[in-house]
NUPASE-252825 format. One record per residue (C-alpha): y, z, x. Coordinates in steps of 0.05 Angstrom, whole numbers, padded with zeros to 5 digits, always signed. Layout:
# NUPASE-252825
YZX...
This chain:
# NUPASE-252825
+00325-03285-03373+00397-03265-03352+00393-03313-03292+00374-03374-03348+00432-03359-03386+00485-03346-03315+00451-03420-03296+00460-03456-03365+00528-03423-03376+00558-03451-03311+00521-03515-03329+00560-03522-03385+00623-03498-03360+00616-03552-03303+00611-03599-03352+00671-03573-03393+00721-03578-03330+00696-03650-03301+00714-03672-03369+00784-03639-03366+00794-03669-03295+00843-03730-03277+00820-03786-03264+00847-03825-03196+00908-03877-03221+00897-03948-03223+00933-03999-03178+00984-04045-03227+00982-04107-03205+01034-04128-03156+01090-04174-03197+01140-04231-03177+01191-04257-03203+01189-04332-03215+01213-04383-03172+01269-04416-03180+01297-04483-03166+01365-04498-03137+01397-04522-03200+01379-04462-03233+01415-04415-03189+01478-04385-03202+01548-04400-03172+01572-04348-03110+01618-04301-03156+01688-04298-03127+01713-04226-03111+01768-04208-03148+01804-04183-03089+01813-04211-03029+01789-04181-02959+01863-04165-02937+01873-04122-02989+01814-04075-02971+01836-04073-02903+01914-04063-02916+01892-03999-02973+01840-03970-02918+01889-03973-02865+01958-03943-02909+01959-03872-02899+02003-03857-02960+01969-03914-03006+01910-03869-02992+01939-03793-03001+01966-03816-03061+01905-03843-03093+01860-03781-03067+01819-03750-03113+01834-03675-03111+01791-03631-03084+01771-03567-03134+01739-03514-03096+01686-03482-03145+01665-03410-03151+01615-03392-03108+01547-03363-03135+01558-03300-03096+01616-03287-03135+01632-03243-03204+01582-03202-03250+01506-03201-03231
């Protein structure tokens, strides 16, 4: 009789934890943006600054010191109480 009830038991039990279990995720359907026609697209923006400029503030060693963020060294974790 003790075998019967071990059996149904992990019947049961079975069925409790394929009922809990995930199930597999779906696949969402791929989307796509709509087509659109050539009237409907916009105008090339204009950069606000020309492509000098970048190069002349990459290339000025002061222009570029003095608009450096500074550089804050923070505590390390090995450091104070613990």
């Amino acid at each position: 009789m003790s075998k019967f009830k071990l059996a149904f038991l992990m019947t049961v039990a079975l069925f409790i934890l394929s009922a809990c279990a995930t199930k597999p995720p779906t696949e969402a359907p791929i989307e796509t943006l709509p087509t659109t026609t050539a009237e409907e697209t916009p105008e090339a923006v204009v950069s606000a600054v020309p492509d000098t400029e970048c190069v002349s503030c990459h290339t000025d060693k002061q222009r570029l010191i003095d608009t450096a963020a500074l550089v804050v060294e923070a505590e390390g974790e090995s450091k104070g109480v613990g």
